[in-house]
C-alpha positions in Angstrom: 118.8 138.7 167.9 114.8 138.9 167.4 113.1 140.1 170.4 109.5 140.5 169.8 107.4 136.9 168.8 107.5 136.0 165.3 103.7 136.0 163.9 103.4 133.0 161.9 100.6 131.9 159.6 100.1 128.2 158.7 97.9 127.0 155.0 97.8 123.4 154.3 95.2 121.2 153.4 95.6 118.5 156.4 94.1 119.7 159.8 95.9 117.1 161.7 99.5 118.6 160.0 98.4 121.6 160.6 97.7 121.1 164.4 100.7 119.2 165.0 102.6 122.0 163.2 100.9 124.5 165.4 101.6 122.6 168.4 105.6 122.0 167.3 105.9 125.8 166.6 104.1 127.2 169.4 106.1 125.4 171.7 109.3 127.1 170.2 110.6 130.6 172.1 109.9 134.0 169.8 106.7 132.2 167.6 103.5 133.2 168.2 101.0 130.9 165.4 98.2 134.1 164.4 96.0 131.7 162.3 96.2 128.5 160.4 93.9 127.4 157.7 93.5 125.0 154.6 91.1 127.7 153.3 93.3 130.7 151.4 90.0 132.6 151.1 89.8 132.7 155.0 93.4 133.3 155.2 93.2 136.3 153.0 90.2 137.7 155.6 92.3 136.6 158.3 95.5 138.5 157.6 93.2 141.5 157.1 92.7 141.2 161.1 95.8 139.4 162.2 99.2 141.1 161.3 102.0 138.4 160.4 105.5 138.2 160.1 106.0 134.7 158.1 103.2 132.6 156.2 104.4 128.9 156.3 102.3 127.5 152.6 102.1 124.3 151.1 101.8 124.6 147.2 99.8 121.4 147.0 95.7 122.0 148.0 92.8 120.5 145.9 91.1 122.9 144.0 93.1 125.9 145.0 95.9 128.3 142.6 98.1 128.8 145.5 100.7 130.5 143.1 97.5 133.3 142.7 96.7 133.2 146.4 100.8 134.0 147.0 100.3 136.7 144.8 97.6 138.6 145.9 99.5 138.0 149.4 102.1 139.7 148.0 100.5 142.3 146.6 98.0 143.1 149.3 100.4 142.0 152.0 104.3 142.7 150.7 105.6 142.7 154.4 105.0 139.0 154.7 107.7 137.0 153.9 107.1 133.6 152.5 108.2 129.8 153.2 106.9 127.3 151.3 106.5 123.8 153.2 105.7 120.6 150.9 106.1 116.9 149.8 106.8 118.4 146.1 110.8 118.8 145.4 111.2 118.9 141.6 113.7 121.9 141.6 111.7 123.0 138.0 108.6 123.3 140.8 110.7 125.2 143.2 112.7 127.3 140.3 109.4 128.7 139.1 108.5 129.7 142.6 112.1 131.5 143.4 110.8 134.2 140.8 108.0 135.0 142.8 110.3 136.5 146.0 109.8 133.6 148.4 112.4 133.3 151.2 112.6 130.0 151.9 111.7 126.7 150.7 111.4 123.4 152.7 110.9 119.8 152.2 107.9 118.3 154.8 110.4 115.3 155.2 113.3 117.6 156.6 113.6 117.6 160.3 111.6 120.1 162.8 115.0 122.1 163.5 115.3 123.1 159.9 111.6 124.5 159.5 112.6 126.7 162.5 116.1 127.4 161.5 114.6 129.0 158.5 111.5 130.3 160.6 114.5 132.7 162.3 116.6 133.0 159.4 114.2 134.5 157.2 112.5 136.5 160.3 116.4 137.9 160.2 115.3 139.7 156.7 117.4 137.1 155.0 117.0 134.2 152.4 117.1 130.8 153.7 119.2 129.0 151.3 119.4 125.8 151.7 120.2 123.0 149.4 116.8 122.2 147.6 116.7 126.4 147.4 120.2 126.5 146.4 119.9 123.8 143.7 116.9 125.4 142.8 118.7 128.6 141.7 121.0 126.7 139.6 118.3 124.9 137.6 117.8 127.0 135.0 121.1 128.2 133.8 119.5 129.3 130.7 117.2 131.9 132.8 115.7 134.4 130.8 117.2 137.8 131.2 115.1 141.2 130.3 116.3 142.8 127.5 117.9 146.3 127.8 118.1 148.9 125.2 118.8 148.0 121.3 117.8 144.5 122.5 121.2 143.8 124.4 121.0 142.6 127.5 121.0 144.9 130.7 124.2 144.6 132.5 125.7 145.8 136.0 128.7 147.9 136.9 131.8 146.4 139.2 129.8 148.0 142.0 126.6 146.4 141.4 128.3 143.3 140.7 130.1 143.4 143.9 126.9 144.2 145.8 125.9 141.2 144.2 128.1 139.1 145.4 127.8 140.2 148.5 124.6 139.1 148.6 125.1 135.7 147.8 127.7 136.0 150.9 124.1 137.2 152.6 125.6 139.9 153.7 123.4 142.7 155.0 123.0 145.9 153.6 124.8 147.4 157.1 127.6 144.6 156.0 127.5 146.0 152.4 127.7 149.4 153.0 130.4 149.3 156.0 132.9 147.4 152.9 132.3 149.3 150.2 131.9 152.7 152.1 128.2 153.8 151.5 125.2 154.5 153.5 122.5 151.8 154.3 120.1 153.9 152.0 122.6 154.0 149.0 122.7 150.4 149.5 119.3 149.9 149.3 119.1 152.2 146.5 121.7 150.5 144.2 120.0 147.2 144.7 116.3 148.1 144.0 118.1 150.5 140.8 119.4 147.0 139.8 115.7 145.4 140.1 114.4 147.9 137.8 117.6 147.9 135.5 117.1 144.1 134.5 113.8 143.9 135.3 113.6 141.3 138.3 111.2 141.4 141.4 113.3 139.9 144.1 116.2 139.5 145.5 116.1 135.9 144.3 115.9 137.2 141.0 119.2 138.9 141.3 120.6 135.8 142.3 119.9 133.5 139.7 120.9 136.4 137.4 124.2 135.9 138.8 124.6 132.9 138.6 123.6 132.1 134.8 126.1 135.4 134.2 128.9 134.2 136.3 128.9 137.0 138.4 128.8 134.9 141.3 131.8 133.3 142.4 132.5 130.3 144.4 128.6 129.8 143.7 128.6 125.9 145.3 126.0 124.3 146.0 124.9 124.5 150.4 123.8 121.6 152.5 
């Protein structure tokens, strides 16, 4: 159960969306709205003053990169955790933006109650996976994988690959290591060790590397 407000940063290019947004959000027990802005230069300056939680972006502003403003949010900012919010589904779109580490993508036409189902699902620490995410991670099944040594591909153990699926279960690391009789920290370990191993960034990453290996079972798509 969160306790404390959820800080929650808004970019898109419309003011009145943006207000309304504000207004839907604010209203909404555990959000607090820090700043919201169609201008990623003064959300960058922002965020150096207002500490946030979640950054709700649209992917489609005139004149801006937003993929390089997510970046350098990343880099500069790795606690936030973000959900994108646009009119754009093409899952090739949304594919490309799962190997940057987002948590959560949703479609402007869904209803309220999904923005803030994911709004608390991802403030959990967890992916929200819904369908256009989860048909997302399958669009790609030829997904390039980082080679290992002598130019074979890297590959996991039965442990990893049961932490693995697991995951996709989104199961937490407590969860994890309760079954499989480890600490928190090994589990935390073993899954960044498996980051490094096949050269992926995110927990997303993992995922769709599962997937395209059939490591995951029962992988179906959600609604």
């Amino acid at each position: 159960m969160i306790e404390e407000a959820i800080k929650l940063a808004i970019i898109d290019e419309f003011t009145l969306y943006r207000k309304l947004l504000k207004g839907y959000l604010s209203e909404q027990e555990n959000i607090s709205i820090t700043t919201h802005t169609s201008d990623p230069f003064e959300l960058l300056n922002r965020l150096k003053h207002f500490p946030t939680d979640i950054l709700l972006s649209d992917i489609l502003i005139a004149n801006v990169n937003i993929i390089d403003v997510l970046k350098t949010i990343q880099t500069r900012y790795p606690e936030i955790r973000i959900i994108i919010l646009s009119t754009c589904t093409d899952p090739k779109v949304i594919s490309n933006l799962l190997d940057l580490g987002i948590h959560g993508y949703i479609s402007k036409s869904d209803e309220p109650e999904e923005l803030h189902q994911a709004i608390m699902t991802v403030a959990g620490n967890r992916i929200y996976r819904n369908k256009l995410f989860t048909e997302a991670l399958y669009y790609n099944k030829q997904y390039s994988i980082k080679l290992g040594i002598n130019g074979f591909p890297a590959s996991l153990n039965e442990r990893e690959k049961k932490i693995l699926q697991l995951l996709w279960e989104e199961k937490s690391n407590k969860e994890i290591a309760d079954q499989l009789f480890l600490s928190v920290r090994s589990i935390e370990k073993i899954r960044q060790d498996m980051k490094d191993k096949l050269g992926l960034k995110s927990t997303v990453g993992l995922l769709k590397y599962g997937i395209t290996n059939r490591i995951i079972e029962s992988a179906n798509l959600t609604v």
